[in-house]
N, C-alpha and C positions, 0 to 999 in steps of 0.2 A: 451506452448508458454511463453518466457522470458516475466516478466514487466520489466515496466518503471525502476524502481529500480533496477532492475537485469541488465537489458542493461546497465544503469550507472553505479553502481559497473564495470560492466567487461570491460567497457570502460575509467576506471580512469587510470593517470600514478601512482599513487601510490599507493601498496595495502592496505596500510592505511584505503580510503578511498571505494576498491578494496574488494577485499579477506579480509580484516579483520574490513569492517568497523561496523560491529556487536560487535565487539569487543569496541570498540570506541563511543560508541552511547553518554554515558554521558559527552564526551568532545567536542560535536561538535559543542554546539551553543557556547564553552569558544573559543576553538583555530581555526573556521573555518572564512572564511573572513568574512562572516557577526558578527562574533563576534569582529573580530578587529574593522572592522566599528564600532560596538557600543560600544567599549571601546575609541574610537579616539574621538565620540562626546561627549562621557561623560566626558573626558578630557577638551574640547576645551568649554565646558559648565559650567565646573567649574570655569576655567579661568577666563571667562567672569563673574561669581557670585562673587569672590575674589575681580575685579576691581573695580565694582558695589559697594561693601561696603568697598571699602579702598577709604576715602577723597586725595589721593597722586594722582589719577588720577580723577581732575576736570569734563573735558569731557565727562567722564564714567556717564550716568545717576543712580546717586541709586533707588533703587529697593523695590514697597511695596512686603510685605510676598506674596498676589496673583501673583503680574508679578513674584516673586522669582519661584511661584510654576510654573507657565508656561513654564519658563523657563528649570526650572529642567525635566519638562516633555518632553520636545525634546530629551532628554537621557532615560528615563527613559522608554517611551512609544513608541520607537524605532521600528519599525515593519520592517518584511522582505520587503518591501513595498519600503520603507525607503531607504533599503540598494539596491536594484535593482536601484533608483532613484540617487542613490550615483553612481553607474556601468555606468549608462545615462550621467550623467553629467561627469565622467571620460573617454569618449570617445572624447569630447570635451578638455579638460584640459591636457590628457596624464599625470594626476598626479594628486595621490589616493587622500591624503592627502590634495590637493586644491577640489577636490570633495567634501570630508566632509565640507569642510570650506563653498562653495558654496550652500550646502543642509542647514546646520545650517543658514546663511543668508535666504534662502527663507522662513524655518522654521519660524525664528521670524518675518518677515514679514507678513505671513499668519496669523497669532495673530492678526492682526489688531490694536495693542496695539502699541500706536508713542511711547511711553515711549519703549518698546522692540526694536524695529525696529530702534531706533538710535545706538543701540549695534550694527548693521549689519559691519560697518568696524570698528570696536575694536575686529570682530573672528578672531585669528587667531592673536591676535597681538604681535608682536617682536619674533616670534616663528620662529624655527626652525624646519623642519619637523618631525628630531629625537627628537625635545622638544614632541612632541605628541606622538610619535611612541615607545622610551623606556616609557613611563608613559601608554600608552595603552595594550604591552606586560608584563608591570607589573602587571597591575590588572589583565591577563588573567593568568600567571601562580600563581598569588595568588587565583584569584577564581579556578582555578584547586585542587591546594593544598586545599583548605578549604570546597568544595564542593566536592571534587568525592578520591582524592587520600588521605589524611585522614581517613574518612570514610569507605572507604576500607580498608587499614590498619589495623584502629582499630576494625573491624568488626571481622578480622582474627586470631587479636592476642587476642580478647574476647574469641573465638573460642574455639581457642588451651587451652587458661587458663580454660577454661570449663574445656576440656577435660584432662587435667594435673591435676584436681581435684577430677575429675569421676573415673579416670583410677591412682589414685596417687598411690593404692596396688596390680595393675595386672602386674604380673611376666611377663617378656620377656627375651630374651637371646639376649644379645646386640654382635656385632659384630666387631671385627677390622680386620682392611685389607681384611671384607667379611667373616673372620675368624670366629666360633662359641667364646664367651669370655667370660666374667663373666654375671652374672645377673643384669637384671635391672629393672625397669617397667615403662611402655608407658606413665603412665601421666607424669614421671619424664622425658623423651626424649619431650615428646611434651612444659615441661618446659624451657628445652634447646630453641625452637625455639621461646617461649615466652619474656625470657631475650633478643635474641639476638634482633627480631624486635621490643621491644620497646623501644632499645638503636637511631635504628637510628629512628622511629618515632620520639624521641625528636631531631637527629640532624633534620630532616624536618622542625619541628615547627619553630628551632633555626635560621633556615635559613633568613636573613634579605633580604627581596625584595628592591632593591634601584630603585629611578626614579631622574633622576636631570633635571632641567628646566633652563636652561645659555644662550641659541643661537648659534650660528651655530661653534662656536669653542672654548665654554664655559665659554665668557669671558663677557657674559653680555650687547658686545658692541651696538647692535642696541636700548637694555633696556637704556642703558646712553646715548646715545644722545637724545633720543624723552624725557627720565624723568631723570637729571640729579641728583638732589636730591632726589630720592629715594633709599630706600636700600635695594638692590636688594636680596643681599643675603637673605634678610628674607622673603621677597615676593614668592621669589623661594621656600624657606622651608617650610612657609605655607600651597602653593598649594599642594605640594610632599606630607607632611606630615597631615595636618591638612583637605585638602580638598580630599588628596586619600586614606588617609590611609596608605602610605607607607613610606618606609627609606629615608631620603635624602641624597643625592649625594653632598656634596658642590664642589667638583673640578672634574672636566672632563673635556674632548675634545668635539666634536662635540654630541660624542655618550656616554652613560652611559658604564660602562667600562664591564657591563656582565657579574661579575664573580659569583655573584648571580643563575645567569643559572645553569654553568659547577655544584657549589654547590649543586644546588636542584638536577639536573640532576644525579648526583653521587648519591648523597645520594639514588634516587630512584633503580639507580643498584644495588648499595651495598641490599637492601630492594629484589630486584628481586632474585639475586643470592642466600639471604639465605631461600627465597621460591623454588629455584630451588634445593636448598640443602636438604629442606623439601620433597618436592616432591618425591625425590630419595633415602631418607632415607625410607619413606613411603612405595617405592616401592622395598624396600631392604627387 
């Protein structure tokens, strides 16, 4: 009799999550929805701790190290729980990203702490939905990158360089066109696929993730009217860069411009293809 599991695998649209989601098991809590959820509230968490300790916004209560840590902990301590709560209140809202905002509001209310619970309408503030949305896709395909594709990587090309060292004097007869050709030896062909993937393992590394934080068409507008003397641009690159970790964006439209993606994205074909090249040398 199928489980529970089994029925859902066969009942997904995509085999993704289908037929290969075995395959997949280590990306699923970075790229599945409850992982955006908790990349969106850790975003909109930070946020809120940046305004907290900049004097530019009066309003904003600052913050001792304990309400700091409670704070942090609504991101941090994030439970599937959380995010099903997030799904509830999105039935209501028709729009994900007011969900989150909605759960971090009840969040810091529940604290019981009035010093937390006046932050409740500062979540979410001068924001644009893509202001959460590219900074929450950033950390997920950085955590991809640093946690699972990496690691893999260089798991392989450890590997090979093993075995390019074991095998550096064992004669083979190498082949072109399939043709018998001159002599070679295995650890010196499995060296070949060593050079080549840690060519692009460093373009991976190289890869700069950008997030940019402007409003809804990058111009800052709704940040200058509520705080007119603030300087936005550096606010923006604190949170991007100082609070995520990541590139900043200084000029965009509404949305970060993505090319970061296509980048990583490539890089990792390029990376598939000369395992596929491997592969079939292997089996040549």
């Amino acid at each position: 009799m199928a489980t529970t599991e089994q029925e859902h695998r066969l009942l997904c649209i995509s085999p993704v999550d289908g037929r290969y989601a075995n395959k997949c098991t280590d990306l699923n809590h970075i790229f599945s929805e409850f992982g955006l959820i908790r990349q969106r509230v850790r975003v909109e968490v930070e946020w809120l701790k940046l305004m907290s300790d900049r004097s530019e916004f009066p309003e904003v209560p600052s913050l001792s190290s304990e309400q700091r840590d409670k704070l942090s902990a609504i991101a941090s301590d994030l439970t599937v729980a959380d995010g099903l709560r997030v799904k509830e209140i999105e039935r209501t809202t028709n729009h994900d990203v007011k969900a989150v905002e909605y759960l971090i509001k009840e969040k810091l209310h529940s604290t019981g702490d009035p010093t937390l619970a006046k932050l409740t309408e500062f979540t979410h503030f001068a924001c644009t939905s893509e202001d959460i949305n590219n900074l929450s896709y950033a950390l997920m395909f950085t955590e991809a990158r640093e946690q699972v594709l990496r690691s893999r990587f260089i798991a392989l090309i450890n590997k090979l360089a093993e075995l390019s060292q074991e095998y550096a004097d064992t004669p083979l007869l190498a082949l072109t066109h399939g043709q018998p050709a001159t002599p070679t030896t295995f650890g010196k062909e499995c060296a070949v696929f060593v050079h080549r993937m840690k060519r692009q393992l460093r373009n991976l590394e190289r890869v700069e993730v950008m997030g940019k934080f402007n409003g809804a068409t990058g111009n800052y507008n709704a940040h200058i009217i509520a705080y007119p003397n603030v300087d936005w641009f550096e606010i923006s690159r604190i949170l991007v860069e100082d609070h995520l970790g990541l590139n900043w964006q200084p000029v965009s439209t509404q949305i970060e411009s993505h090319d970061y993606v296509s980048e990583m994205c490539d890089t990792v074909a390029r990376m598939n293809t000369i395992i596929i090249d491997l592969c079939r040398d292997f089996w040549m």
